[in-house]
PATORDO-857988 format. One record per residue: residue in three letters; x, y, z of N, C-alpha, C in turn. Coordinates in steps of 0.001 Angstrom, whole numbers, plus 500000, padded with zeros to 6 digits. Atoms other than C-alpha are relative to their C-alpha. Example, Ala and Ser with C-alpha at 12.3 -4.5 7.8 and 13.67 -1.06 7.14 Angstrom:
2
Ala500890498810500000512300495500507800500900501200500000 Ser499180498810499940513670498940507140499230501090500730 
// end
This chain:
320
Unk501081499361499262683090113243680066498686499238499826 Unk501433500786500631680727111163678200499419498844501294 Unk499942501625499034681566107987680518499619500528501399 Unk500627499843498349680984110211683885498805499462500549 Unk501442500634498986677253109505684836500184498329499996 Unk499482501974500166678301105586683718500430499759501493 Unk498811500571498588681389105446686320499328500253501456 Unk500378499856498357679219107029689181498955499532499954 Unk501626501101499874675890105076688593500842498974500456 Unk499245501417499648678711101846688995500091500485501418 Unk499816499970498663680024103428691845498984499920501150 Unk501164500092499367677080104229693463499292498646500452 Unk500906501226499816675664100855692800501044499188500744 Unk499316500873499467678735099114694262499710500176501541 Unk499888499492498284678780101076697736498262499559500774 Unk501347500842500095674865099965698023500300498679500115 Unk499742501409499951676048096673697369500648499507501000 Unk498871500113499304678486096745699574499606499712501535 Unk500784499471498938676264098147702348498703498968500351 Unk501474500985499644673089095515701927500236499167501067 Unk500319500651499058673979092838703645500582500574501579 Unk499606499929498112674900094696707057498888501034500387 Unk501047499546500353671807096632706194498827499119500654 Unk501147501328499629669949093213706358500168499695501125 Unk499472500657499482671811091885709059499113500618501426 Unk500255499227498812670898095203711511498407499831500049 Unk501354500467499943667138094841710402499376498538500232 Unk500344500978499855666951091529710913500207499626501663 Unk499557500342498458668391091854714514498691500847500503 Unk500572498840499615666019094674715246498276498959500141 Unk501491500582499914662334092908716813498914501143499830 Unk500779499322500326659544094163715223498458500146500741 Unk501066500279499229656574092798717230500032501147501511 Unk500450498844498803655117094548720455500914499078501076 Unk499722500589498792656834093932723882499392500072501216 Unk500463499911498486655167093711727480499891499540501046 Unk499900500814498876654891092593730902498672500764500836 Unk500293499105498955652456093721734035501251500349501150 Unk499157499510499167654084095904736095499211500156501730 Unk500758500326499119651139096088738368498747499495500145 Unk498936500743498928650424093570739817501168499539499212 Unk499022499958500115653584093490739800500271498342498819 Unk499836501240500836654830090020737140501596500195500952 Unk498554500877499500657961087779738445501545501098498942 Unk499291499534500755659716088848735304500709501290500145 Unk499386498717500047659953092482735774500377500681501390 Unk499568499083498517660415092731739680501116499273500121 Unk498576500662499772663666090277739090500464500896499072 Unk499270499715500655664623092292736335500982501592500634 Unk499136499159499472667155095054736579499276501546500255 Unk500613499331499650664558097497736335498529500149500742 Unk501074500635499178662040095865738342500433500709501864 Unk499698499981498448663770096597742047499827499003500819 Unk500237501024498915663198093408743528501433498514499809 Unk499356500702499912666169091785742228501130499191501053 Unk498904500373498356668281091398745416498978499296501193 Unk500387501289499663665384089334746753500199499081500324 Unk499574501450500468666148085676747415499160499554499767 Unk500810500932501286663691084698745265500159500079499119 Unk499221499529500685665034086610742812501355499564499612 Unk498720500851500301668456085698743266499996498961499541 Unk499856501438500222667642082216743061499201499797499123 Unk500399500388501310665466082443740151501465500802498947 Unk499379499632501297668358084485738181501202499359500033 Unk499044501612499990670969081497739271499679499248498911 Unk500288500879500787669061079502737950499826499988498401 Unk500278499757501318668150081097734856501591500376499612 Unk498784499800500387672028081868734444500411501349498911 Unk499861498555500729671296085270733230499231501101500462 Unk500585499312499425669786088441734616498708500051498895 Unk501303499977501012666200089213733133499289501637499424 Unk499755498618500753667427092190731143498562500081499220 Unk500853499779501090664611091309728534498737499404500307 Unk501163499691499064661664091772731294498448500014498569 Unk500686500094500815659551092282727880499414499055499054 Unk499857501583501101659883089450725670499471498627500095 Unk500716501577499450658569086496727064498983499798499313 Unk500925500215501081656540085510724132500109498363499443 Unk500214501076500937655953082411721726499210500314499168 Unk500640499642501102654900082491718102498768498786499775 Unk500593501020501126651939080786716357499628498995501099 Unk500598500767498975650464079307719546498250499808499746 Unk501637499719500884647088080496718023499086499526501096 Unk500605500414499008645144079721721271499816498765500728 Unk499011501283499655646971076265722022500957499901501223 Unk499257499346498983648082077721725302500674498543501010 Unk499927501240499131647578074396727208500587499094499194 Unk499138500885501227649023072329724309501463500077500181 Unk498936499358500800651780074486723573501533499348501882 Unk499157499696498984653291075357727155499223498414501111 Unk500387500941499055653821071998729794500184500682501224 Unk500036499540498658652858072038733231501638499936501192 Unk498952499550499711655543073281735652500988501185499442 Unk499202498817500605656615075635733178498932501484499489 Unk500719499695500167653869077829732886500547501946500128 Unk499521498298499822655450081215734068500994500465499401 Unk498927499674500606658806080994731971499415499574498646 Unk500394501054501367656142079557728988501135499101499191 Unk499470500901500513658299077110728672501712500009499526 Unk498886499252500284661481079235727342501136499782501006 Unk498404499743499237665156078470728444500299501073500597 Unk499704499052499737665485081986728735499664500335501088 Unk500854499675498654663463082088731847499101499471500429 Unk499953500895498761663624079268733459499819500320501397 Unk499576499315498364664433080778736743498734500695500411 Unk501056499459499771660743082052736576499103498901500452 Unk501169501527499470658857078463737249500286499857501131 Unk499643500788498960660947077822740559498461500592500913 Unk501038500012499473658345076964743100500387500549501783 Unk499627499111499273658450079205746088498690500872500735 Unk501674499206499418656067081202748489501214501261500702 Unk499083499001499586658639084292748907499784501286498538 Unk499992499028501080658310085801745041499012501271500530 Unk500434498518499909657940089796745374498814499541499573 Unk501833500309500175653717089715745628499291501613500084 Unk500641498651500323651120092784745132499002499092501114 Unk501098499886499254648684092876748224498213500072499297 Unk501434499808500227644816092542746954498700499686501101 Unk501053500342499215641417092503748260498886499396498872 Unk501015500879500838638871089467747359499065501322499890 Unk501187499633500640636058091157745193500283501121499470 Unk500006498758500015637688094306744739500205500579498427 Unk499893499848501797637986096219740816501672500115500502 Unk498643500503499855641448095775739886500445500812498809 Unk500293500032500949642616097633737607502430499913499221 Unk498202500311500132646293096540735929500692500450499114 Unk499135499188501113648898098400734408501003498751499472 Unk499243501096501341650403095893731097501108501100499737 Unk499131499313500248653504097853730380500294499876498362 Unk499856500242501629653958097683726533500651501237499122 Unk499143499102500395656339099574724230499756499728498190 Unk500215499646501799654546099359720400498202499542500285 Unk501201500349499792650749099456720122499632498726499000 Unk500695501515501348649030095774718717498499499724500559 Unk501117501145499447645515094575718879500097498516500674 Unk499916501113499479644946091650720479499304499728501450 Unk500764500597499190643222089505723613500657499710501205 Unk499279500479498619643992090053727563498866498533500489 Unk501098500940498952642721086729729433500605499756501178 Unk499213499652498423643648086899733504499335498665500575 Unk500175501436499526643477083509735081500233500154501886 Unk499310500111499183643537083319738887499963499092500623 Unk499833501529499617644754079954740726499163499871500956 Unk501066500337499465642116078302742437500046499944501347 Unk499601500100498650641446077993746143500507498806500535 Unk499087501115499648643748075668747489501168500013499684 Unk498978500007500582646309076555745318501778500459501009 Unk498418499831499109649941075703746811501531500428499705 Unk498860499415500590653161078193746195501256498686499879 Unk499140501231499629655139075297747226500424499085498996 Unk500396500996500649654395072984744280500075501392498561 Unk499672499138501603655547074376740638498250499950499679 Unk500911499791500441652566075814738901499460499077498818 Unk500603501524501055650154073466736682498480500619499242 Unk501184500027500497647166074152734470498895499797500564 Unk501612500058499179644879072405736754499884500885501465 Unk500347499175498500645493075133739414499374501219499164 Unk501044499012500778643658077364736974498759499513499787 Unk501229499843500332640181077553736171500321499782498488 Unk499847500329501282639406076382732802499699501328499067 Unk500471498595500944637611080267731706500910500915501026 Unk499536498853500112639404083507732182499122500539501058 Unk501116498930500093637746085742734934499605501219499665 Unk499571498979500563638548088292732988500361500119498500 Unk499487499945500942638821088876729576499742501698499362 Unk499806498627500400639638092393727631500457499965498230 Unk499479499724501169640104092869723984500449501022499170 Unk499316498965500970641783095403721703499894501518501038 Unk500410498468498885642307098097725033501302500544499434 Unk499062498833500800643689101516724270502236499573500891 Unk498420499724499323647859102006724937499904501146500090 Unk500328498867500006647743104902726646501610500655501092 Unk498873499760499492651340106449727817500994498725500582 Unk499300501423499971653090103153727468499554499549500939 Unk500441501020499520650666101137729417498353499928499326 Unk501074500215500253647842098996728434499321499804501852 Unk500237499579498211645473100047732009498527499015499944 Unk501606501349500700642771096750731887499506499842501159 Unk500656499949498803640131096981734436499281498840500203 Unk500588501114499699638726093965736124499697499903501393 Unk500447499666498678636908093015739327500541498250500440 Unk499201501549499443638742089932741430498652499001500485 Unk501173501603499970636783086513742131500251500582502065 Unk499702500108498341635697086958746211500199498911501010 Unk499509501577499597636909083482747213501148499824500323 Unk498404500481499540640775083644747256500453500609501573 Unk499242499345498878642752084183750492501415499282499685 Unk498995500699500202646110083536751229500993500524498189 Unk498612499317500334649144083918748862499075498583498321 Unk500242500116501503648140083174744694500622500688498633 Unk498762499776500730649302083551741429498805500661498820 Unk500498499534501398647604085741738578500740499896498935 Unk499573500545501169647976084266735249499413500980498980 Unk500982499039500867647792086597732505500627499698498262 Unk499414500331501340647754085736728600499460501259498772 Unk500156498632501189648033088392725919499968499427498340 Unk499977501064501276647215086674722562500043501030498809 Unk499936498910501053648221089352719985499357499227498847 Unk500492500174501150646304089387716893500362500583498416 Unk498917498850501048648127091939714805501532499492499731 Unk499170501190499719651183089660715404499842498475500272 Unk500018501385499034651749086182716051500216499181500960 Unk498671500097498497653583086180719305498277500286501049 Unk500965499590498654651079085429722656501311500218501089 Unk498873499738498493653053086550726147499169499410501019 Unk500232500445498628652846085198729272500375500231501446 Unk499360499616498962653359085978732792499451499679501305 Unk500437500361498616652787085555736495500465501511500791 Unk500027498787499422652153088100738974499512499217501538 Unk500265500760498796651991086732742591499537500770500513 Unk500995498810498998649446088538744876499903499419501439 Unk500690500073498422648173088309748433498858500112500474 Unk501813499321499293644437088398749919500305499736501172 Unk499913499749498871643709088658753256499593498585500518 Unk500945501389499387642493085748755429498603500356500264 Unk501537500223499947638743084717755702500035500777501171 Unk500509498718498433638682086617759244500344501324499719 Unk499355498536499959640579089659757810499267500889498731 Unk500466499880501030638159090111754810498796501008499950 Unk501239499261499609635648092713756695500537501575500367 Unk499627498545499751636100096415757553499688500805499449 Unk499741499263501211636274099387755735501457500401500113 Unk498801499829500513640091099521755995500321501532501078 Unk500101498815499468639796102271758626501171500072500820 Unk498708500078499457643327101355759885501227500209498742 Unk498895499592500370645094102563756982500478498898499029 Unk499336500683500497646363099459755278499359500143498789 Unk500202499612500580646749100035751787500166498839498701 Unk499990501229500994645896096671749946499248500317499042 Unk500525499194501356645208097205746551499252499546499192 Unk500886500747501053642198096296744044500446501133498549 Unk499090499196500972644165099042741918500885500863500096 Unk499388498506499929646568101342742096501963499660499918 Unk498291500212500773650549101844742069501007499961501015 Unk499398500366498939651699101548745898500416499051500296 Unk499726501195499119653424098998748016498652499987501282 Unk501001500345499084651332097909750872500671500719501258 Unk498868499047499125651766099732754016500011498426501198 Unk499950500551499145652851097974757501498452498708500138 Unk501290501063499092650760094459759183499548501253500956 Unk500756499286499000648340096259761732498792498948500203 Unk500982501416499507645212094161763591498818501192499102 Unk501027500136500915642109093571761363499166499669501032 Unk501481499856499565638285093365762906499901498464499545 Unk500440501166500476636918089966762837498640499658499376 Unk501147500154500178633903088939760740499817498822499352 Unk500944501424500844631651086408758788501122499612499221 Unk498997499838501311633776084882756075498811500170499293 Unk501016500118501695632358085384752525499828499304499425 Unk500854501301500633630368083277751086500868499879498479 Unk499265500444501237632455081221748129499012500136498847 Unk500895499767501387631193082086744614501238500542499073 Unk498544500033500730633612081704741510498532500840498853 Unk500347498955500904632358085177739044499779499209498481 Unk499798500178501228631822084548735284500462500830499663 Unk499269498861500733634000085970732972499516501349499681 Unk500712498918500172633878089264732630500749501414498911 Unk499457499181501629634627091740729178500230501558500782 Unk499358499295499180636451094686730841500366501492498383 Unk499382499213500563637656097802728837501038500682500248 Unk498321499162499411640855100247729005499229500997500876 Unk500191498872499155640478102290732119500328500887499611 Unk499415498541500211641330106049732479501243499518500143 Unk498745500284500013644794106497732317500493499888501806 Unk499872500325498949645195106984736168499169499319501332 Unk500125500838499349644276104384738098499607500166501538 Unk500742499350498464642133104591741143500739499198501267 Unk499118500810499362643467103311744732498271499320500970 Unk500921500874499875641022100613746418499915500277501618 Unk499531500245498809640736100843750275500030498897500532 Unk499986501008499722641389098090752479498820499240499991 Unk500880500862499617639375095215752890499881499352501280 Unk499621500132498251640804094542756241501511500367500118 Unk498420500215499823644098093617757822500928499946499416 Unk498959500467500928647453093293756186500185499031500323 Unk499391501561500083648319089599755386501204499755500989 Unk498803500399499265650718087999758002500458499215499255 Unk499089500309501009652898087769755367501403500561499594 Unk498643498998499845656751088482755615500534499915498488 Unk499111499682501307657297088248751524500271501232499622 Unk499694499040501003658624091129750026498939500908499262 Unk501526499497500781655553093617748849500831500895499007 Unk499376499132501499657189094729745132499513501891500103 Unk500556498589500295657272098521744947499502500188498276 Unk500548499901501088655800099510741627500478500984499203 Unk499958499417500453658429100684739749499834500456498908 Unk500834500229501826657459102578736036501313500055499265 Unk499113499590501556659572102076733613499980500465498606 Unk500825498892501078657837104289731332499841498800498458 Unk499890500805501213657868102888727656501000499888499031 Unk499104500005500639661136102660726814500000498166499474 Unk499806501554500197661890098841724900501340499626500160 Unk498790500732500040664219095979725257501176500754499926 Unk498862499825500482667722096787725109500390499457498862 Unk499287500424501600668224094777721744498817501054498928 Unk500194498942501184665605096998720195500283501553499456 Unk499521499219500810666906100096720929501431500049499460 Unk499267499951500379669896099334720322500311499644498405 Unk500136499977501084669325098079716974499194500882499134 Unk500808498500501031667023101124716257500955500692499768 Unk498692499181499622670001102695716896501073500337498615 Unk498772500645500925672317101048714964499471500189498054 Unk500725499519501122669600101177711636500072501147499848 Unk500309498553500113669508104708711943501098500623499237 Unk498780499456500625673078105283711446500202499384499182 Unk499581500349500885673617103097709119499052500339498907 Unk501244498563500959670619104911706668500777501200499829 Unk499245498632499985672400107841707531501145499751498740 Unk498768500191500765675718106727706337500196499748498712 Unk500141500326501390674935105003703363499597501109499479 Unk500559499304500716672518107812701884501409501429500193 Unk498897498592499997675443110482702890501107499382498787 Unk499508500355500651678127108044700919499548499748498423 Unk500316499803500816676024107945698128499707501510499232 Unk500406498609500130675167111324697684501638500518499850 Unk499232499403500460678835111769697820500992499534498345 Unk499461500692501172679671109574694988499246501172498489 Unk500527499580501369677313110907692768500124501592499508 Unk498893498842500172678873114415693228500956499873499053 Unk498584500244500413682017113020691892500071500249498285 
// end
């Protein structure tokens, strides 16, 4: 009787032992860092992905050929320890898959990728989709005038400053909601560049979000025909209809501008004119609330029970 607490402290300690490394194995699979994408404007990433709706696209299709895998993990698109080395880090042409094998199929060069309708000058305000709260630095890049879908994306079709920058904004029902006012110069079919430089982590993300402005003649009105191009909000665009002709607007590139977390719901912008005679694909905006990756919950998953199990198998040893 003497030897009992002995034999079940051993036991105990063996089944523990036994249990660590698949213990380690599940926590080590399990990503700890934050995940996100924009959802609106819409990003490449998450309107090819399976919960995006735009995958049956052929722009889509032919970016997830290429990438030789669907883009289940719409979140992830990260790199560590870039530390604000953005232009260093990631080469030109690869700028929207930062560089990553994994999503490849996101650089192809194309004037068809699912696009979000905007109006030059208008506030903007963009839902970041994110599924763990982190500090850290939005900077929104948008490609310059001239810029050609045609021709893989390059550094020098950006502006060297941000017109937009946002720091440490609230997460507020699994989206970060970052308000900004657009440069009134673009027309034509462009690419919003947006970099998330976590600070609480070491992982920056990257993404592309293809938009639309109107043409220099279609840039006047008050939108009194209904078309529902967006400087914020969570619609598709409605039908082309004829736009009013006026002045164009005088070119002038904004200075950056320090933005905070909007309200949680998001205002809708009215037109600025016409809808773009533009037959791409206008992404619906679907939410995919704040659920994460499939490898994290599934490895939350998987940790859970195995906690369980062990602390139940122990507990029955030491009965014994």
């Amino acid at each position: 009787m003497a030897r009992m607490p002995w034999t079940t402290a051993r036991r105990t300690s063996a089944a523990l032992a036994a249990l660590s490394p698949f213990l380690l194995t599940v926590f080590a699979a399990t990503p700890a860092q934050a995940h996100g994408a924009p959802t609106d404007p819409v990003s490449r990433v998450f309107a090819c992905s399976p919960d995006g709706g735009s995958s049956g696209t052929a722009a889509c299709r032919a970016a997830i050929t290429a990438n030789g895998s669907p883009f289940t993990a719409w979140d992830n698109l990260r790199i560590a320890n870039v530390n604000g080395r953005d232009r260093q880090t990631i080469p030109d042409g690869k700028l929207c898959s930062g560089g990553l094998p994994a999503y490849r199929g996101l650089d192809l060069a194309r004037s068809d990728w699912p696009a979000t309708r905007l109006s030059p000058g208008a506030a903007l305000t963009m839902k970041y989709v994110s599924t763990i709260p982190h500090t850290g630095t939005f900077r929104m890049y948008l490609t310059e005038p001239g810029y050609d879908p045609s021709k893989p994306l390059k550094w020098s079709d950006l502006p060297e400053r941000p017109f937009a920058e946002v720091k440490d904004p609230a997460l507020t029902d699994g989206a970060y909601r970052i308000r900004m006012t657009l440069p009134k110069d673009r027309t034509g079919r462009q690419v919003l560049y947006t970099i998330w430089q976590n600070s609480s982590t070491a992982d920056t993300y990257y993404s592309c979000s293809d938009v639309v402005f109107p043409a220099a003649a279609e840039n006047s009105g008050a939108g009194d025909n209904g078309t529902a191009d967006r400087g914020a909000g969570t619609g598709a665009a409605a039908s082309p209809a004829p736009s009013k002709t006026a002045k164009k607007e005088p070119a002038s590139r904004p200075a950056p501008t320090t933005a905070a977390a909007a309200s949680p719901t998001p205002s809708v912008a009215r037109s600025a004119g016409g809808a773009v005679p533009d037959s791409t694909p206008v992404a619906a905006d679907a939410d995919p609330g704040s659920g994460p990756s499939a490898p994290m919950l599934a490895g939350g998953a998987a940790g859970v029970l195995v906690l369980t199990g062990g602390a139940a198998l122990a507990l029955r040893l030491r009965r014994r």
